[in-house]
Structures are given as C-alpha cells and as structure tokens.
C-alpha positions as CSV (number, residue, x, y, z in Angstrom):
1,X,92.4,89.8,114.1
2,X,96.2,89.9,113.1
3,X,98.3,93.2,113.4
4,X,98.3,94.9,110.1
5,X,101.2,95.5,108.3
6,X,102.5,98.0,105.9
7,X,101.9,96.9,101.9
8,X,103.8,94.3,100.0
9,X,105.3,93.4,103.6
10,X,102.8,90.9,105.0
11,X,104.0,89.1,107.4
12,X,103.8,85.0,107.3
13,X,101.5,84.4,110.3
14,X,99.9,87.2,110.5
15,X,98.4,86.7,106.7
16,X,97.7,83.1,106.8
17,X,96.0,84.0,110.1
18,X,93.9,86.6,108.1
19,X,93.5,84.4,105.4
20,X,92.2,81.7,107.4
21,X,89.7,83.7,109.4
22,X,88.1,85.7,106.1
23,X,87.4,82.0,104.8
24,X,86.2,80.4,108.0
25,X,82.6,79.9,108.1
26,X,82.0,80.4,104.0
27,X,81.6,76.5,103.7
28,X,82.5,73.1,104.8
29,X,84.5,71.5,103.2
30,X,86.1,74.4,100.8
31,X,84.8,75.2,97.7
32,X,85.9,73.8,94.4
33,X,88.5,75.7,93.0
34,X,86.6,75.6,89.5
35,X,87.2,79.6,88.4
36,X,89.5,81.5,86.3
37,X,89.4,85.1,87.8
38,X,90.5,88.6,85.4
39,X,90.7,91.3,87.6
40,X,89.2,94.3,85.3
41,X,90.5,97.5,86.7
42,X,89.2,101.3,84.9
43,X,91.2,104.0,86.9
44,X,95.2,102.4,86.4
45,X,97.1,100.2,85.0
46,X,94.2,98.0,83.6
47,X,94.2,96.0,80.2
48,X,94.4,97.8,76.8
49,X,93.3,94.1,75.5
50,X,91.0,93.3,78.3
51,X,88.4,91.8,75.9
52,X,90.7,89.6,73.8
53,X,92.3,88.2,77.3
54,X,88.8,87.0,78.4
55,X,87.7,85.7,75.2
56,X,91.4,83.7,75.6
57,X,90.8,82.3,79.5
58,X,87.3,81.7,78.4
59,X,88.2,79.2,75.6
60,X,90.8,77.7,78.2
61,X,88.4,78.1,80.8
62,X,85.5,75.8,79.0
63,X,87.9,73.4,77.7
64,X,88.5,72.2,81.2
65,X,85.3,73.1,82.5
66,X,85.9,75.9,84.4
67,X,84.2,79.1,84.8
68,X,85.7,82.4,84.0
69,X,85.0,85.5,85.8
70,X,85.6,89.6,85.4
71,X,86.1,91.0,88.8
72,X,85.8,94.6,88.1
73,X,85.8,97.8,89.8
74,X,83.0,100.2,88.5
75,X,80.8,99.3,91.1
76,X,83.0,97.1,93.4
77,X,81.3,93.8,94.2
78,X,80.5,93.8,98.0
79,X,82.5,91.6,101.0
80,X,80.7,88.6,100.3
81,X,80.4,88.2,96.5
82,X,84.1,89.5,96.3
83,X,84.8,86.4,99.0
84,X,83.1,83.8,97.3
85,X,84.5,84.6,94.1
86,X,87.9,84.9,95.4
87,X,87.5,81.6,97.6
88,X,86.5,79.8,94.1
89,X,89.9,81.1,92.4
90,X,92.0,78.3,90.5
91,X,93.8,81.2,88.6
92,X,93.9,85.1,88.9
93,X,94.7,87.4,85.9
94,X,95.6,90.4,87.0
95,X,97.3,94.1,86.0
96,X,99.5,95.4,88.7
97,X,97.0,96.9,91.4
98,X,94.9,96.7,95.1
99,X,92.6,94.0,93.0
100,X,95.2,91.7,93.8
101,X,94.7,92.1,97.9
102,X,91.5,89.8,97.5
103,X,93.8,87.0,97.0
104,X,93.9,87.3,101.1
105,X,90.2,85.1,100.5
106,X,91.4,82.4,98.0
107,X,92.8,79.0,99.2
108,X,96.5,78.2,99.2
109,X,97.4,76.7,96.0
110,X,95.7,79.7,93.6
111,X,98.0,80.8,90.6
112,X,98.4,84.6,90.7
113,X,99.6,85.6,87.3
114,X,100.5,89.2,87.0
115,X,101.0,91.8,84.6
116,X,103.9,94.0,86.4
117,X,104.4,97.6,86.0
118,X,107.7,99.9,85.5
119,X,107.6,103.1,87.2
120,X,109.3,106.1,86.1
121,X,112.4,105.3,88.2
122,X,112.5,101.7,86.4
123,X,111.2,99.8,89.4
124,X,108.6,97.1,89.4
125,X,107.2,96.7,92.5
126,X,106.5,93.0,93.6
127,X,104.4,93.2,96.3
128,X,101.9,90.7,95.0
129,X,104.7,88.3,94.6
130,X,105.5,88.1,98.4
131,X,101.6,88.3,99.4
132,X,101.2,85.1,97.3
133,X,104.1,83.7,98.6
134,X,102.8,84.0,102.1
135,X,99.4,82.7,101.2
136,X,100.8,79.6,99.7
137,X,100.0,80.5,96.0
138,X,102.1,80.4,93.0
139,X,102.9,83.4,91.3
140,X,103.7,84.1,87.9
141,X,104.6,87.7,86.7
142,X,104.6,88.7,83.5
143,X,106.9,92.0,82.4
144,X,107.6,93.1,78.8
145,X,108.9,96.2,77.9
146,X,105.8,97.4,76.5
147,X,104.0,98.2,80.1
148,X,101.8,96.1,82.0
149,X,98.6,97.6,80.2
150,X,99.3,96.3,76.7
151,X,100.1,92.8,77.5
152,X,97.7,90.7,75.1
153,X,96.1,87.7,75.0
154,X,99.4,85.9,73.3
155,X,101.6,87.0,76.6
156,X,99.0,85.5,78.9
157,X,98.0,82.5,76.4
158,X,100.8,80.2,77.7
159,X,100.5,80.8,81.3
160,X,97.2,80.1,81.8
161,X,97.6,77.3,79.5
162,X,99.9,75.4,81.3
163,X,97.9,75.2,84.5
164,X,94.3,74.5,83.1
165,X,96.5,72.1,81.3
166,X,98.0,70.6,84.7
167,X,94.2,70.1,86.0
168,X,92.7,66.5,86.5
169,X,89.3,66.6,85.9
C-alpha cells in the first residue's frame, strides 16, 4: 500500500496507486458508470434540502437512465457496498465532509460537485478539490453566501444538468 499522507494533501502517485488497488479485483472490465451518488451526512454540514435535492438528481437521474443513490451515514454502509457504489459513480453530490474520501473507489472521470463550507475565519477548505484532481475527476464546487447546508435543489439543478446532459446513451 502507498504512504499515507496528511488530509487534502494527497499525493499524485501515491492516490492513484490507492485508487487503483481499492478497485482491482471488483470486476473486469469496470463497471458502468450508470449512478448519481448524494452523499447524506446527519452529524455536520449535511443538506437542509436534502429531500428536494434527490427528488431533483432523480428526475435528471431517470431521464437519462441512470440510477440515483443516498449514501448516508446513520449506519455507514460496509467496505464493499460503499466500493461498489462508489466504483458505479458518474456524479457525486456532496456537502463539505470525510463522505467525500470514498471518491478514492470511483473511476477517473467522476464529477465531484460540492457544497463548500466557510469557517469562522472565512476559509473554505478545498481539500476535495485537489483529491479529485489527483484521481482524475472533475470537480465542481458550489459556494453561496448562505453556507453549504442550505444550498437547494436550484443551486445544484444546473450542475448536474449539464453532465447528464453531456451523456450518450
């Protein structure tokens, strides 16, 4: 296994290398990236609007006939249901948080769309920005002055919209 590394400073090779060996071995070829993953967090910095922001990547979600997916946190799936899901990612929906570090099982290419937090000093901390980065995904991070947990399904709408729209099927 790669050296670890302290958080938000992964380290090219030594996450790809990570990323690579978590997925090894789950199937041949890869599977379809057919999901649309929202990362349902209960402790901090979750969604005020959780329900309206599935009900919005859902509709987007069946209209290109993808599936759409809570990955939440009261119980925490175990290693291999979290892998799978995460290995199945087209998009990830996220509030600021360690939810995010499963993107270290999804293929290169996943869209990580964030909801970024201020902290009391006025700092947003993009650590999920450089991890996705690293793995070869695209990032989008969303950040309105009205905190990360009452983002609503309007501020997320267009992002995940324009890459469901970019799909092929």
């Amino acid at each position: 296994m790669p050296a670890g590394t302290p958080c938000g400073h992964a380290t090219l090779f030594n996450a790809q290398l990570l990323s690579m060996q978590l997925r090894a071995g789950m199937s041949d070829p890869a599977p379809p990236r057919d999901t649309i993953v929202l990362i349902r967090r209960t402790k901090k910095r979750w969604f005020n609007h959780h329900d309206d922001i599935f009900a919005m990547i859902r509709k987007h979600a069946d209209s290109a006939g993808l599936k759409a997916v809570v990955y939440g946190d009261n119980p925490v799936p175990g290693f291999n249901e979290t892998r799978q899901l995460f290995s199945r990612a087209y998009i990830v929906v996220a509030p600021h948080g360690a939810g995010e570090s499963n993107l270290i099982f999804s293929q290169p290419g996943t869209i990580l769309v964030e909801a970024l937090c201020y902290y009391k000093t006025g700092e947003v901390n993009f650590c999920y920005e450089h991890m996705a980065q690293v793995l070869g995904h695209r990032y989008n991070g969303l950040l309105f002055d009205k905190q990360c947990m009452n983002i609503t399904a309007a501020d997320v709408e267009p992002v995940v919209k324009y890459y469901v729209g970019k799909l092929k099927r």
